[in-house]
N, C-alpha and C positions, 0 to 999 in steps of 0.2 A: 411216908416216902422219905428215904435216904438220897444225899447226893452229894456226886462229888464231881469232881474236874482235873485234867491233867493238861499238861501244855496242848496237846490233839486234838486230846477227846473230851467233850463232854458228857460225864457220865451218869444214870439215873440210875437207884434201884428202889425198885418200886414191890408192893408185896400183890399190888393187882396193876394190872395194864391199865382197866379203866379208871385208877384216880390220877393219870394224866391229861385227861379230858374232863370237860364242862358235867357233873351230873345232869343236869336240867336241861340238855340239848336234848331235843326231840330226834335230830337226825341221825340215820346209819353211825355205826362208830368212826368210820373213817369221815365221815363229812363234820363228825362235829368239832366244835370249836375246842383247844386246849384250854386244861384249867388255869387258870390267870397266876396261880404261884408258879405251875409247871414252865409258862411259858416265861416269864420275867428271870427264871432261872436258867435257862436255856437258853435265851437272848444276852442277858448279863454274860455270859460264858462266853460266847460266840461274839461279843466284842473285845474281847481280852487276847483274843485269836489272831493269827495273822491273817492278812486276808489275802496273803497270796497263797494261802496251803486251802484247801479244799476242807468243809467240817464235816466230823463224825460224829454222829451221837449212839452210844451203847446204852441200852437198856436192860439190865439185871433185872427178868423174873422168877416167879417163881416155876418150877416145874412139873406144868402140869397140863393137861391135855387143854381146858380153855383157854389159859394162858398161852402154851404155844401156836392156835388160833387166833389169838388176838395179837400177837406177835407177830402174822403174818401180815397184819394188815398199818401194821405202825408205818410203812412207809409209805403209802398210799397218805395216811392219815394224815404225818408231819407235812407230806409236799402238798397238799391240798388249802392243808390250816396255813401256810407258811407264804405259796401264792397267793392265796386272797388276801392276806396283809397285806402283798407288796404290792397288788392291786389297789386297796383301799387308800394305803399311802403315794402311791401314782395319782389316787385321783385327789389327794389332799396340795400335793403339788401341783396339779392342773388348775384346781379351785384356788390356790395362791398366787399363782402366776395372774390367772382371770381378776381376781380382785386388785394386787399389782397394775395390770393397765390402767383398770380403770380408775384409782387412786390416781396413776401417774398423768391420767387425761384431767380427770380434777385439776388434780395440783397443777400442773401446766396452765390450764385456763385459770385460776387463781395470779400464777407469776404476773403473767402476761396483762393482765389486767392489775394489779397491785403498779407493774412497773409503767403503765401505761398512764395510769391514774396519779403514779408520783409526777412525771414528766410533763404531762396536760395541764391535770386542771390543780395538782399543787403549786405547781412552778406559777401561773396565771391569779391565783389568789390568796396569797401567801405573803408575806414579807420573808425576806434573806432568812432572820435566824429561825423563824417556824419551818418553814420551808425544807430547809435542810432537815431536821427530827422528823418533821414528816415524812419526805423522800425514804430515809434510811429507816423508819419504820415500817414502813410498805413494803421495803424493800426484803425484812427481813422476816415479814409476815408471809409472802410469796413465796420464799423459799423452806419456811419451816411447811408449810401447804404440802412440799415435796419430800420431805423427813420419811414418812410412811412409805410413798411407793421405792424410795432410793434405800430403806431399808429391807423391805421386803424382795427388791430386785441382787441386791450388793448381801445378805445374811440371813435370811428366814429360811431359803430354802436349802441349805445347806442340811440341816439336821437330817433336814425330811429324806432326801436322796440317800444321805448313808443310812439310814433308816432303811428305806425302802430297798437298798442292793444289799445291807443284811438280811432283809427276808427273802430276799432272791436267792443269795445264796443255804441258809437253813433250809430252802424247798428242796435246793439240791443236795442237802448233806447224803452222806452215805448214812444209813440207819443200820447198825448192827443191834441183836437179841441175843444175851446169853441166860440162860436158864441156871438156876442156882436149886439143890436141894428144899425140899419144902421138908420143914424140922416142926415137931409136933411142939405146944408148951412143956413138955415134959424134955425136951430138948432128944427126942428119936427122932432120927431120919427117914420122912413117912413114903420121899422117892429119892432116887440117885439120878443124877442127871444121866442120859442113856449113852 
């Protein structure tokens, strides 16, 4: 597999359609999963992009009667493999958000009791200079309690989101197929593009 990129379009040239896809997926060619070089390559690409222009991906095959069947179905394929990422990573931000509360009910019930417990029963059996180390240890133990969910609310989920509206958008790339000559080892040109 060749490939290249222009400021547009991301471009593939490939000598079969199927080494853009998974060998080992059992399912139909359009349902199966991309091959993990094809897609990091095509992902990497598609964030160099702007994301206010719409993405294309062209794919250079070869020309030839299975090829141009398997051609027809790359867009079907890309938008299918492309949505259920953005799927998967939806639900990777649902599950972060979920874990988020509930860290942030922890941590909260940690505060509130760290500062309860400074004010109560240190202030009550303590002298002046203990007292004080104590308070402010409490105090800063209640709040590191909340480090986790104030980072996962305030920067974790960041990534995920642009994450997820890049596969949103590759489901919707336009998918162009251009067919290139199939040239024998002896370097004949064994079809011409029609």
């Amino acid at each position: 597999m060749i490939a290249q990129a222009s400021e547009e379009v991301i471009e593939l040239r490939v000598d079969d359609i199927a080494q853009l896809f998974h060998t080992l997926d059992p399912f139909p060619f359009r349902e199966r999963d991309l091959d993990k070089e094809a897609e990091e390559y095509i992902v990497g690409w598609a964030r160099e992009l702007s994301v206010r222009q719409p993405i294309r991906i062209r794919v250079h095959h070869p020309n030839t009667d299975a090829q141009a069947k398997a051609a027809l179905e790359l867009r079907d394929a890309f938008d299918h493999y492309f949505a259920d990422r953005a799927s998967a990573t939806q639900r990777d931000i649902n599950e972060l958000f979920r874990i988020g509360r509930w860290s942030l009910a922890i941590g909260l019930a940690i505060l509130i009791t760290c500062l309860l417990f400074a004010h109560v029963v240190v202030g009550a059996l303590f002298a002046n200079p203990l007292r004080r180390l104590l308070e402010e240890s409490l105090l800063i133990l209640g709040w590191v309690a909340n480090w986790r969910p104030l980072e996962i609310f305030l920067y974790d989920w960041w990534p995920l989101v642009r994450r997820r509206d890049l596969y949103r958008r590759l489901s919707k790339a336009a998918i162009e197929t251009r067919p290139h000559p199939v040239v024998s080892e002896a370097g004949v040109v064994l079809r011409q593009d029609g």
